[in-house]
C-alpha positions as YAML, in Angstrom:
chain: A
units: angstrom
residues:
- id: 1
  name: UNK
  ca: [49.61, 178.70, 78.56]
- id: 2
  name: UNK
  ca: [48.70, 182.07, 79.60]
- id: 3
  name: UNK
  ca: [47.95, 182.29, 83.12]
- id: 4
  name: UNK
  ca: [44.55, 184.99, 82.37]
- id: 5
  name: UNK
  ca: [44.07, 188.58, 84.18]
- id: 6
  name: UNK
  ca: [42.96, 187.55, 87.26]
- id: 7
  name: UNK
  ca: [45.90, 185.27, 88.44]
- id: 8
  name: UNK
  ca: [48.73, 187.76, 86.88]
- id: 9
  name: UNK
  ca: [46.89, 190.60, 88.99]
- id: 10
  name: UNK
  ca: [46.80, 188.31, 92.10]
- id: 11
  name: UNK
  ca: [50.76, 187.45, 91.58]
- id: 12
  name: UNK
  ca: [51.42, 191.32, 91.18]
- id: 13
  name: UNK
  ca: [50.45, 192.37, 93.94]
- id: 14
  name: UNK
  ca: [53.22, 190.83, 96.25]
- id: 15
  name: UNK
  ca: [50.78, 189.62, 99.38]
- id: 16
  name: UNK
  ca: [49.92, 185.95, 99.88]
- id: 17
  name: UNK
  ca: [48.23, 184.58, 96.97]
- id: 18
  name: UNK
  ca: [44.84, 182.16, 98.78]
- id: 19
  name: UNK
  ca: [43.71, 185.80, 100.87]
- id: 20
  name: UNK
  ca: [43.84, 187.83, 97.62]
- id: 21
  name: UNK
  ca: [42.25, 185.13, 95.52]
- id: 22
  name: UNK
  ca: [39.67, 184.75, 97.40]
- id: 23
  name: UNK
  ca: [39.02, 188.59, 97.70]
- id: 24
  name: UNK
  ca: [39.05, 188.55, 94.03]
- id: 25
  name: UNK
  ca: [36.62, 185.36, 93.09]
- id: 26
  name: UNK
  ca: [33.86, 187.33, 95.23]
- id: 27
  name: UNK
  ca: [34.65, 190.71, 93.94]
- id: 28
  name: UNK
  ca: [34.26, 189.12, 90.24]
- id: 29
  name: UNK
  ca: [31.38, 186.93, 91.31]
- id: 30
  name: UNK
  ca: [29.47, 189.92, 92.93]
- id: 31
  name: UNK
  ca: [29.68, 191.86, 89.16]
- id: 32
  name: UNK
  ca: [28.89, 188.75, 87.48]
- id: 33
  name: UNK
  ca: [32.05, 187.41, 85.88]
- id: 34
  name: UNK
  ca: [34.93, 184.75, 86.75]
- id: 35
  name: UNK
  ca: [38.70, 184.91, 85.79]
- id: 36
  name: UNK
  ca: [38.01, 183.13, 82.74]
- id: 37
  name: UNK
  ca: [35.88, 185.87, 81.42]
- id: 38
  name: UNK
  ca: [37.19, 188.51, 83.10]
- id: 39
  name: UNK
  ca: [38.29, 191.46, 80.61]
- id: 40
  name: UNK
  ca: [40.62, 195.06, 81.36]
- id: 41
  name: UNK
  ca: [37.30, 196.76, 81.65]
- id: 42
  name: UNK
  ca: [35.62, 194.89, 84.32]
- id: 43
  name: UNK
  ca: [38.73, 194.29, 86.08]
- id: 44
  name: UNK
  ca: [38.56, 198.28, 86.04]
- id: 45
  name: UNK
  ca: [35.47, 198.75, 87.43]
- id: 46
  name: UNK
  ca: [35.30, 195.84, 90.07]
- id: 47
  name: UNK
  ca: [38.83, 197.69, 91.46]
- id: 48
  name: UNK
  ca: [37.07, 201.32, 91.33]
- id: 49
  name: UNK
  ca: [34.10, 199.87, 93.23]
- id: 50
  name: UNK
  ca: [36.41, 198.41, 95.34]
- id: 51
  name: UNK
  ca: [38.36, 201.24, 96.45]
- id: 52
  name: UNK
  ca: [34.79, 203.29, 96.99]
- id: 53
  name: UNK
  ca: [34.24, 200.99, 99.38]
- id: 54
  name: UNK
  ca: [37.33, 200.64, 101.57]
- id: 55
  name: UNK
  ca: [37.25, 204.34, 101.16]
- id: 56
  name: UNK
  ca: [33.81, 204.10, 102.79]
- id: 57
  name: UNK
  ca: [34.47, 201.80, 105.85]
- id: 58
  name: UNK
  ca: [37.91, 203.80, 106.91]
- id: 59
  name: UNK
  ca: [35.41, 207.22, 106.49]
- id: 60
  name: UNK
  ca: [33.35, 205.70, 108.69]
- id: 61
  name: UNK
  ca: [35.47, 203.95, 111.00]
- id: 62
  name: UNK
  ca: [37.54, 207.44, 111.78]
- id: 63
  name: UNK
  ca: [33.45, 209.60, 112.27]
- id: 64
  name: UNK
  ca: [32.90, 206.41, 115.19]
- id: 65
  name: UNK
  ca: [36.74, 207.42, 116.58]
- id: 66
  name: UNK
  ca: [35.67, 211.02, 116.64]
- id: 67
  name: UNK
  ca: [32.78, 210.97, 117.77]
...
């Protein structure tokens, strides 16, 4: 059976699989899909959101070190 997007993405990435997981089921849940439904596309865009907003918190975390 194939094991679906979201678990082959959570076995590729090579860190502990329950952390990631559960990083992933809110991710999906906040843009209103699950791993059963999830496609390339969303996968796509919940990742690029994603990234904006670590991208945000370490911006903001190094302006409160500077200032």
């Amino acid at each position: 059976m194939d094991k679906g997007l979201a678990q082959t993405v959570i076995e590729a990435t090579g860190l502990p699989q329950r952390p990631v997981d559960n990083e992933l089921q809110k991710l999906m849940s906040a843009h209103g899909t699950s791993a059963e439904e999830l496609t390339i596309e969303q996968l796509r865009e919940i990742m690029a959101d994603y990234l904006n907003q670590v991208f945000l918190e370490i911006a903001c975390e190094e302006e409160t070190k500077s200032a």
